[in-house]
Each structure stands twice: as structure tokens, then as C-alpha cells.
C-alpha positions in Angstrom: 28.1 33.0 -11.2 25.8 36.0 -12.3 24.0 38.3 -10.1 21.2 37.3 -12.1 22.0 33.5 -11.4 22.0 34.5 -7.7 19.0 36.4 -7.4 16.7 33.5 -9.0 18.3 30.6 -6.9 17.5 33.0 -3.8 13.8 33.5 -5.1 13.2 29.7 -5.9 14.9 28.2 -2.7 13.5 30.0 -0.1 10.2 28.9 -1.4 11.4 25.3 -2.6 12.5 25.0 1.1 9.1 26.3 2.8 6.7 23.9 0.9 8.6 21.4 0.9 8.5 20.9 4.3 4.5 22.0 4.4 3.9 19.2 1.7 5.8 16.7 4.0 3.5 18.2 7.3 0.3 17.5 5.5 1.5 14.0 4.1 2.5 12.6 7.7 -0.9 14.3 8.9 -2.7 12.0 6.6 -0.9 9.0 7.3 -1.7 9.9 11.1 -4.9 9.8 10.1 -5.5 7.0 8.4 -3.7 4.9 11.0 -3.6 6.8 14.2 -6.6 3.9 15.5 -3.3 1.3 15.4 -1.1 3.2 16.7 -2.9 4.9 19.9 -3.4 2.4 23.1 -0.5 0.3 22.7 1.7 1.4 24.9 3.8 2.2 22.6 7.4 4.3 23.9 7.6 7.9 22.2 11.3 6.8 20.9 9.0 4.0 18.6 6.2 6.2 17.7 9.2 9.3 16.4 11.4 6.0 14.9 8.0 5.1 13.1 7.2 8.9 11.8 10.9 9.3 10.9 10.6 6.2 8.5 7.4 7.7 7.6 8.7 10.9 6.4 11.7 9.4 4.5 9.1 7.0 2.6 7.3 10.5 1.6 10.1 12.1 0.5 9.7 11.0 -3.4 5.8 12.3 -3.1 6.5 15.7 -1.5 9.1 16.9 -3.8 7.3 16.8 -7.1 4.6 18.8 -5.0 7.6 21.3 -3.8 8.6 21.8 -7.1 5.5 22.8 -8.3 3.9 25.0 -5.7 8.1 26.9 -5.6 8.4 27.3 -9.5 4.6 28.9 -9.3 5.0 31.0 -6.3 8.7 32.1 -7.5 7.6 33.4 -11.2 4.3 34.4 -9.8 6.2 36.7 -7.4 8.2 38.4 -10.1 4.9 38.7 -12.2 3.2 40.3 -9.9 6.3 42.7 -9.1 6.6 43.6 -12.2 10.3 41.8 -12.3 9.9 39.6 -14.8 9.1 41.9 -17.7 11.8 44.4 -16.5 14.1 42.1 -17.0 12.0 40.9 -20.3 12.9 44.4 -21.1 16.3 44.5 -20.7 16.8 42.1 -23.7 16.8 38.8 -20.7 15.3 35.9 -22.2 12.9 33.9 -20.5 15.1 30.9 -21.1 18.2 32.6 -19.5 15.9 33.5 -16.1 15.4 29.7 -16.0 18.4 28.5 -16.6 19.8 28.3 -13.4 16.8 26.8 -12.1 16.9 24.4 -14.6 20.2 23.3 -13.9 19.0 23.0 -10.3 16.0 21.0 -11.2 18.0 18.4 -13.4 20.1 17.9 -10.1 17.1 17.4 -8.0 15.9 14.8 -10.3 19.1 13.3 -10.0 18.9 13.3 -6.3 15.6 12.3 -6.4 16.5 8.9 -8.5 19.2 8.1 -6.1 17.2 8.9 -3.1 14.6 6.1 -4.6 16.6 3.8 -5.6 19.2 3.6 -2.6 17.6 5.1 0.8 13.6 4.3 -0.4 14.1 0.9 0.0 15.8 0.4 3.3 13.1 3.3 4.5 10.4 0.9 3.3 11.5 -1.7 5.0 12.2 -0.4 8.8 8.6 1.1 8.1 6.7 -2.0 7.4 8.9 -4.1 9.2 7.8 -1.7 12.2 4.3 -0.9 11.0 4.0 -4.8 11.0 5.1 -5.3 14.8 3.2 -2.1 16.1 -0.2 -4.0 14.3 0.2 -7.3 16.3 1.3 -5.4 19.7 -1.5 -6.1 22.1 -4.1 -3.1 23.6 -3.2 -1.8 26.7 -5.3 -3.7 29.4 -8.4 -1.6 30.6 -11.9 -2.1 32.2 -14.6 -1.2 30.4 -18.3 -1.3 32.4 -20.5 -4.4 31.6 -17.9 -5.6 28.7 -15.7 -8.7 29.0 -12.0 -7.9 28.8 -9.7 -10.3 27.2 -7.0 -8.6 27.2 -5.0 -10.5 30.2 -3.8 -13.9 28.3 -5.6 -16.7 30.5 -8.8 -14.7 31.6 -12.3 -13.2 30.6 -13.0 -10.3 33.4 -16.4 -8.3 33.2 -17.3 -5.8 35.8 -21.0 -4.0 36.0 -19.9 -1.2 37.6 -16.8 0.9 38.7 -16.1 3.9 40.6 -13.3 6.3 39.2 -13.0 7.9 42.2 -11.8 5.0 44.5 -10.9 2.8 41.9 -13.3 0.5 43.3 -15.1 -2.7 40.9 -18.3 -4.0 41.7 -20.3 -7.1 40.7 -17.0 -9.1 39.2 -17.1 -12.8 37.1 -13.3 -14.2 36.6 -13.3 -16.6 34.5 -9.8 -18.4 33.6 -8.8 -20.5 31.2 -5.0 -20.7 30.9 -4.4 -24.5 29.8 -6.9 -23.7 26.8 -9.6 -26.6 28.6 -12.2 -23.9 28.5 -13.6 -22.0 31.4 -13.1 -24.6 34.1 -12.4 -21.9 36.9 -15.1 -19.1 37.5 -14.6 -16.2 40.4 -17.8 -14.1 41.3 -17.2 -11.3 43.8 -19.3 -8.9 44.7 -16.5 -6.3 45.0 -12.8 -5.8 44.7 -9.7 -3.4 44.1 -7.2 -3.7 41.4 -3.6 -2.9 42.8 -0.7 -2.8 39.6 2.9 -1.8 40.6 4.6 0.0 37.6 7.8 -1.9 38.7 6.5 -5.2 38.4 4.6 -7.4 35.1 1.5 -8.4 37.6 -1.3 -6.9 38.9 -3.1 -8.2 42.1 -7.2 -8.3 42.2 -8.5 -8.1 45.8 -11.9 -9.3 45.4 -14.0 -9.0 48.6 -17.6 -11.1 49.5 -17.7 -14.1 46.8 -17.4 -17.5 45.4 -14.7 -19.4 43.1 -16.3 -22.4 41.2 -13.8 -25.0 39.9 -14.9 -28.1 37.7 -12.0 -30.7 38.1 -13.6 -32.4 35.3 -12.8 -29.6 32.9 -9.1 -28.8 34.2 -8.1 -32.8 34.5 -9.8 -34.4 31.6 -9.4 -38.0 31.1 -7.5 -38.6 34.0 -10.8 -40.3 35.8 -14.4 -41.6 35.4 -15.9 -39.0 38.0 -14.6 -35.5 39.4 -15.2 -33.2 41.9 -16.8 -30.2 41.5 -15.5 -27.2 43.8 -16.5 -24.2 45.4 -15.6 -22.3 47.7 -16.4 -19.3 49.6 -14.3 -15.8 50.9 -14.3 -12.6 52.3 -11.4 -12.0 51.0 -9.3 -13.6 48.1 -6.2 -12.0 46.1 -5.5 -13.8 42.6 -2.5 -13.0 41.1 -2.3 -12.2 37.1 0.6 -11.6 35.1 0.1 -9.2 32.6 1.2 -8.7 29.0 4.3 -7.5 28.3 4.5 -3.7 27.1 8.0 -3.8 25.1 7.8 -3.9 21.6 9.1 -7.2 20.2 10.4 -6.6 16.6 10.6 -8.8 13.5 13.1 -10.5 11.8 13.5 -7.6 8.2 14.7 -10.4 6.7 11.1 -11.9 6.0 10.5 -8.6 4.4 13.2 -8.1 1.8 12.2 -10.6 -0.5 8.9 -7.6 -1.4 9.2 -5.3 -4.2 9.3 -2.0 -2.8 12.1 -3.2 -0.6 14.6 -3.5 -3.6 16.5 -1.3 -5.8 17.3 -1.6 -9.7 19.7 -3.9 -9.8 17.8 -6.7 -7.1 14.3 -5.8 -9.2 16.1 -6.7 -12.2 17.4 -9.8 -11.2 13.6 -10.5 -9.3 11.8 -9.9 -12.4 14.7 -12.6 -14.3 14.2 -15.1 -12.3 10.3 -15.0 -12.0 10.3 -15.2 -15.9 12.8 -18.0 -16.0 11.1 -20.0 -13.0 7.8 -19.8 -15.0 9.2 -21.3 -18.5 11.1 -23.7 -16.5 7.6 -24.4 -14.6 5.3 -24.3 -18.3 7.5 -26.8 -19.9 7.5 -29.3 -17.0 4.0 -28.9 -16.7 3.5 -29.4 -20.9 6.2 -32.4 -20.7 3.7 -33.9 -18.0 0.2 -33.5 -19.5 1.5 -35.4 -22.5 3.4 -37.9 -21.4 0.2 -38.6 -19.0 -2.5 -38.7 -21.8 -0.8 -38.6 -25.0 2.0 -40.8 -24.6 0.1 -43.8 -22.3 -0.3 -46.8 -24.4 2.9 -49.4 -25.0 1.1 -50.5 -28.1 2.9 -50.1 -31.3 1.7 -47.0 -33.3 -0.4 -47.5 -37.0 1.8 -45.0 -38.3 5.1 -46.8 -37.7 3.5 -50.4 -38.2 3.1 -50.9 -41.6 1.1 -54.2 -41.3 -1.2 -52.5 -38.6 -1.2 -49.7 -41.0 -2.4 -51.8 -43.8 -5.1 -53.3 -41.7 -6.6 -50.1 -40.3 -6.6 -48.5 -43.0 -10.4 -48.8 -44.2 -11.9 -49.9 -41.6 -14.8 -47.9 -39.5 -14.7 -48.4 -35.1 -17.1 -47.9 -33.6 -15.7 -45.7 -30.1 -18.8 -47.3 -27.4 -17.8 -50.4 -29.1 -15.1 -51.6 -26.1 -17.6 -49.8 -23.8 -20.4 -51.4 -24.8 -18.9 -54.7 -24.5 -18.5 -53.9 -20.4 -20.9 -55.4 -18.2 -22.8 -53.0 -15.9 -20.3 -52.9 -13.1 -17.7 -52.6 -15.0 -19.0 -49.4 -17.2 -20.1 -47.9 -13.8 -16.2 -48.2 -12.7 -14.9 -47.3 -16.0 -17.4 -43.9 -15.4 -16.2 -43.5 -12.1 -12.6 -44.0 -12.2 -12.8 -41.4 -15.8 -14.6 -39.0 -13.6 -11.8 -39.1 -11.0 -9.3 -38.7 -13.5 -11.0 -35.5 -15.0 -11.5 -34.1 -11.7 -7.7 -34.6 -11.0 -6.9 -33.1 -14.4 -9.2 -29.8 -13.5 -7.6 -29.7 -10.1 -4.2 -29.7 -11.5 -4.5 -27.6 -14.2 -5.8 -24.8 -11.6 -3.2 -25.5 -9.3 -1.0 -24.3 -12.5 -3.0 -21.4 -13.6 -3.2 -20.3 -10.0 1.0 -20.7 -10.0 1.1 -18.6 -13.4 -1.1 -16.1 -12.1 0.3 -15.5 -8.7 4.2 -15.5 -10.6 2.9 -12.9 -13.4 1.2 -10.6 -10.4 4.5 -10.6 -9.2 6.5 -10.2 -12.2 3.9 -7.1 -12.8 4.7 -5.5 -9.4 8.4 -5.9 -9.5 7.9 -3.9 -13.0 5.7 -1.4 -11.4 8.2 -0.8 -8.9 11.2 -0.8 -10.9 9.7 2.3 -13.4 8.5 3.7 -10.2 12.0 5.1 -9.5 11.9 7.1 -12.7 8.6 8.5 -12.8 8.6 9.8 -9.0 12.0 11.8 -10.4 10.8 13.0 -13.8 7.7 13.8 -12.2 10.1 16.5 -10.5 11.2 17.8 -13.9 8.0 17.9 -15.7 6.3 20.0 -12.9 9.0 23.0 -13.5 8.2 23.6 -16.5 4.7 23.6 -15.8 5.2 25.6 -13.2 7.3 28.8 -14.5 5.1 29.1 -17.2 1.7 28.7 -14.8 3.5 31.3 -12.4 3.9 34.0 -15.3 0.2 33.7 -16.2 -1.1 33.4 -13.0 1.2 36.6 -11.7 0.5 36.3 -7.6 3.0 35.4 -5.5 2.3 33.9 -1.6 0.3 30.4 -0.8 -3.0 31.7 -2.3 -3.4 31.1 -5.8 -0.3 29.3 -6.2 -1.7 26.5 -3.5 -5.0 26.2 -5.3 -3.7 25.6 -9.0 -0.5 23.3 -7.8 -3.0 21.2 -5.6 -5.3 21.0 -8.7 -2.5 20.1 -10.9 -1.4 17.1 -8.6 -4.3 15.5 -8.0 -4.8 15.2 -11.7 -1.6 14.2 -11.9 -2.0 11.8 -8.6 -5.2 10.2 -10.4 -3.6 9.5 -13.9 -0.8 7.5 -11.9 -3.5 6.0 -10.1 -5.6 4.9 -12.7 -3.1 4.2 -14.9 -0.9 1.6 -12.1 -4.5 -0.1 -11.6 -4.4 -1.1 -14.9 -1.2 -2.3 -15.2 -1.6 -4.4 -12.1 -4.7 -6.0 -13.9 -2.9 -6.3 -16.9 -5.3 -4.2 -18.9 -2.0 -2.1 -20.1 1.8 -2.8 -20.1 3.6 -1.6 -16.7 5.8 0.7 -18.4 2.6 2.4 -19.5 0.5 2.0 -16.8 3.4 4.3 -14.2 4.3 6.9 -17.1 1.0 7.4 -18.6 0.7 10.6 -16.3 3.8 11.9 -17.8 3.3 11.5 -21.3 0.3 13.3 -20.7 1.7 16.1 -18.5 5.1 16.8 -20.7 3.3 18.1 -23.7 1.6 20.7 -21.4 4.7 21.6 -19.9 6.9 22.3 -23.4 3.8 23.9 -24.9 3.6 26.3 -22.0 7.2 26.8 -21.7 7.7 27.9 -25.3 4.6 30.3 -25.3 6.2 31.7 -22.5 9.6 32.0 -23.9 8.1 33.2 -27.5 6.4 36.0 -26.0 2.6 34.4 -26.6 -1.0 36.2 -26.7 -1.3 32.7 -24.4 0.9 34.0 -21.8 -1.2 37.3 -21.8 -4.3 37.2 -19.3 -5.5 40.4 -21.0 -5.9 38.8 -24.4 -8.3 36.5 -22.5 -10.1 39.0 -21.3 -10.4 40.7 -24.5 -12.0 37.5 -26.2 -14.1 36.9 -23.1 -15.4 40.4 -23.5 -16.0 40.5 -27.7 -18.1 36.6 -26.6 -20.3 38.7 -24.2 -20.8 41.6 -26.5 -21.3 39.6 -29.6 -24.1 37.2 -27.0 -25.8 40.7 -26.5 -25.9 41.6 -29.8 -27.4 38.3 -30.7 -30.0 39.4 -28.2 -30.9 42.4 -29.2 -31.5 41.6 -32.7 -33.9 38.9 -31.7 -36.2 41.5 -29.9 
């Protein structure tokens, strides 16, 4: 390998390496973000919440390398421009292409890597995420008091307390109600004080209530049972009630109700997904055609004019009147023959939008199997087409560091993060075919990228700031002139 070689896989690494990593920090911070309100006051262990930001990260992986890519190629070739390396080796009779070559060669690996990453790990990573995501979402709150608000959080009872004192841990002014069987709020507890006492050890937490009474309607917690009941209360100093409260551990999902989802598979199962959708719906459109006729077209046992050719001769010539037979009907009759038409028709509209529902529901999902499936190109080509918008960009731009480079890079991708956007939004509403709809953004982002890359390699005026300078300065001076001739 050349010195040369060595020198710009050094330069572009180092770099590739450091934002790759920042990318991938400010991608988990936004996700944190976004869902840090169901994930805090759970009770969740720290093993789950790293297990759940490890599947995060490997999820993001696809995203933040495109991103890498761009902000390294720009920062890397800004770096020499601005050190005055790239034109001394311009001047040494170095071609830009043979400076890039190297990276290139490393580029069309990552893209490789990047394709394999999405089609084999991404999917596995997607589902321990949601699968995860999914449990962590129906985990209970942990149980806590609030002042003056009821708190259902204990399975069985409705607790509200006026007024507590941090300091001594002591509740004041406390209404229990309970309803475990689900008979409503048969049992009610009023205390005007009491201590909670929890043992870490143990799932249940005593409440001491002091100075009170417990109301119990027998009616309510034995109904049916007899004609009259009792209604109970009673009065204490002193009472202890017993609560069992909600398990903190985790309890996780079967993934196997989550594999049958699109961004769970890889090629080859989206392939076969996107098959058998299509041949389940043409199976499920000519049973449904095969039906409709043979329940309105194909009804009457009579013999047909067209194959009778007595019946034939007959008809032929002759006028009916349709409201003839109706006509004929006495009035309770015609009202049933209305009714039972009307019932019919509305069976026939029900049905029919059973089937379009069907159709609609398969085709959404034929659409996001597709989506998916071109998914695992674009995210890797999007790898490829930001180097060679990046080189180029980093020659004009000529400043290395996380300045400028950060400002243009983040530009570029959220244009580029928008196209994708817009363009999978209409695929999924079928304005535009999913194969255009997910590489819309490249076919407009390539063209940019090979006309910048050839200026560059050509030598271009476009590749020269101070030629834009020179035309920005004869516009001002011919906008003066303009000017003064007017006065």
C-alpha cells in the first residue's frame, strides 16, 4: 500500500470514527427525549434501561453512518484545503481521483457492511427493541402519594390523602376505598391519620391508620345472595390493613407475536411476505367475484331466452313492463318485498366494505413490506452518495474541525432526511410507487454528488471560491454603476 494510501485512510478514519460516535450520542439523546416520560417511574432495573439503549443504538446504526460519512469526507478534504495539502499534492501531478481512491474503496466496503448490517442484525435489533419498548409501556408507575389526588396505583384500592408530612412520613385525613372482587366500592376506610410502613424485602406494605371508621355494605360485596343485608361499621383507634403491592419485575413478551412485522424481516422473509400477500388477495378477489355472481346473476332455475328457442321466439317483440309483477302485489306484500330488498342491499353494502376494508388493509401491508424491503438499499447507498458529496463540499468549503463542516453536513441531511420523508409518505398513501417513494432522495442527491465530483477532479472555476467572489464583486460594481448613471 502507498504512503499516500496511508496517509488519507489516517486523515478519514480518525474523523469517520469521532462523528460517528457523536452522530449516534445525539440520536440516543433524541430518542431519550421523545420517550424518557415512559421510561422514568417504572421501576425499571438499570440492566433493562442499558439492554433498552443498547437495542437503541444498534437500531441507529443505519441512520448515523450516512451522517458519519458526510461530516468525515467534509472535515477530512476540508483539512487538507485549508493546509494547503491538497493542492501540493495537486501539484505534484496527483489526481484528485487517485487521493480518493482509497477512500473510495473504503466507502464501497462500508456500503457493503452497511447492507449486511440491515438486512441481518437490523432486524433482530428491531425486534428485542419493540418487543422491550412494548413491555416497558404496559409496566405499571411506581406507587406514590400525591396530596388531595386519588391513587390507583395499588390493584384493589382508591387511596386519597389531604395532607402529608415528609418529614415523619406521616398522612393525614385518609379515605380507603377497596374494591378487589370488581363489585364496586363496597368497603370504605376514613382515618384521620396513619403511617405507611413498606419492607423492601417483602411485596406488601402495611397502612397503620389511627382515629377512624371502616364502612362495609354487605349488599355490595354479597350480591344476590339475600333480599336484605347488613350494613357495617365500625370504629378504631387503631387498625392495620394489609396491601400487596404490584410487582416491580419486568415481565416480558413472547417476540414471537412480533416477527410476523415488517421491520422485523430481512430480504428473503420480505420477499416471501410480499408473495403471499399478493397471492392471498387474488385468491380472496376471485372468491369474492365467484360469489357476487353466483348470488345475483346466477339466481333464477328458470330456463334462459337465449338457450330456449321457443321462449326466444316468444319474447322476442314483446314490451314488459318492470312494476308490472310489483304492481300486481297487494300492499303488504310490496311493503315486504321493499323491506326484505332493502335488507338485501344493506347486506350487499356491508359486504362489499368488509372486502374493500380486506383489500385495503392487505395492500397497506403489501406497501410496507415494499418500503421496508428497499429500505435496506437506500440506508446503504445513502452511505455512498454522501462521499462524493462530501470530498468535493470539503475542497470548496477548505476548513477543517466541527465548525463549518457541522453546519453544511447537518444542512445537507435534513434535506436529505425530508426528501425520504416526504417521499415514503407518499408511497405509504399510494400517491407514488414504493420503489420511488424510498429512493426519490437519492436520485436527487447522486446528480449533485457526480457533478461535484467531476468539477473537482477537472480542476473547475466551480471548485474555486475566488471565482465566486470575483462575479459577486463585478454584480456589485455593475449595481453601482447602474446607480450612478441614474443620478
Amino acid at each position: 500500500m502507498k504512503k499516500l494510501h496511508i496517509f488519507m485512510l489516517k486523515s478519514f478514519i480518525g474523523p469517520f470514527v469521532a462523528t460517528f460516535f457523536i452522530s449516534m450520542f445525539v440520536l440516543i439523546m433524541q430518542f431519550l427525549w421523545r420517550m424518557i416520560d415512559e421510561i422514568v417511574g417504572k421501576g425499571l432495573e438499570f440492566t433493562v434501561i442499558a439492554e433498552l439503549l443498547i437495542y437503541v443504538a444498534t437500531t441507529l446504526v443505519p441512520m448515523a453512518l450516512p451522517l458519519a460519512v458526510l461530516l468525515s469526507s467534509i472535515m477530512t478534504f476540508g483539512s487538507l484545503g485549508e493546509n494547503y495539502e491538497l493542492i501540493a499534492l495537486k501539484s505534484a501531478g496527483i489526481s484528485l481521483y487517485r487521493i480518493m481512491k482509497p477512500l473510495i474503496i473504503l466507502i464501497i466496503c462500508l456500503t457493503v457492511f452497511a447492507f449486511v448490517f440491515s438486512n441481518n442484525i437490523l432486524p433482530v435489533a428491531n425486534l428485542k427493541f419493540y418487543s422491550l419498548l412494548y413491555d416497558i409501556r404496559k409496566q405499571k408507575p411506581e406507587m406514590s402519594f400525591k396530596e388531595g389526588i386519588f391513587t390507583n396505583d395499588l390493584e384493589g384500592y382508591s387511596i386519597k390523602i389531604d395532607k402529608i408530612n415528609k418529614e415523619t412520613g406521616m398522612m393525614y385525613n385518609m379515605l380507603i376505598y377497596e374494591h378487589k372482587d370488581g363489585s364496586g366500592n363496597y368497603d370504605v376506610t376514613k382515618a384521620d391519620s396513619g403511617m405507611m410502613i413498606s419492607d423492601a424485602k417483602s411485596n406488601l406494605m402495611e397502612l397503620v391508620l389511627y382515629n377512624g371508621h371502616s364502612y362495609t355494605d354487605e349488599g355490595m360485596k354479597n350480591p344476590g345472595s339475600r333480599k336484605t343485608f347488613p350494613f357495617r361499621r365500625l370504629k378504631f383507634d387503631k387498625e392495620t390493613v394489609l396491601i400487596e403491592l404490584p410487582g416491580t419485575d419486568l415481565k416480558r413478551s413472547d417476540e414471537d407475536g412480533f416477527r410476523s412485522y415488517s421491520m422485523m424481516l430481512n430480504l428473503k422473509q420480505l420477499s416471501h411476505s410480499i408473495d403471499s400477500a399478493r397471492a392471498a388477495l387474488k385468491v380472496r378477489k376471485a372468491g369474492d367475484t365467484k360469489k357476487l355472481l353466483a348470488n345475483n346473476y346466477q339466481r333464477s332455475k328458470s330456463p334462459s331466452p337465449q338457450r330456449d328457442s321457443i321462449l326466444a321466439d316468444q319474447s322476442r317483440g314483446k314490451f314488459s313492463d318492470p312494476d308490472s309483477l310489483f304492481t300486481a302485489f297487494d300492499i303488504e306484500e310490496q311493503r315486504r318485498a321493499v323491506d326484505n330488498a332493502l335488507q338485501y342491499a344493506r347486506e350487499v353494502k356491508q359486504r362489499n366494505q368488509d372486502d374493500l376494508h380486506y383489500y385495503v388493509a392487505q395492500q397497506e401491508n403489501v406497501i410496507k413490506s415494499q418500503l421496508e424491503w428497499h429500505r435496506k438499499f437506500t440506508l446503504s447507498f445513502a452511505c455512498f452518495i454522501f462521499f462524493f458529496i462530501g470530498a468535493p463540499l470539503g475542497a470548496i468549503i477548505r476548513k477543517g474541525g466541527l465548525g463549518m463542516p457541522v453546519v453544511v453536513s447537518v444542512l445537507l441531511f435534513i434535506i436529505y432526511y425530508i426528501i425520504s420523508m416526504m417521499g415514503e409518505r407518499s408511497a405509504r398513501e399510494a400517491v407514488i410507487s414504493p420503489a420511488a417513494g424510498m429512493w426519490i432522495s437519492a436520485f436527487i442527491l447522486l446528480p449533485l454528488g457526480i457533478i461535484l465530483t467531476y468539477k473537482s477532479v477537472t480542476d473547475s472555476e466551480m471548485m474555486n471560491t475566488e471565482a465566486y467572489t470575483r462575479v459577486f464583486k463585478k454584480l456589485i460594481a455593475f449595481i453601482k454603476k447602474k446607480k450612478n448613471a441614474k443620478s
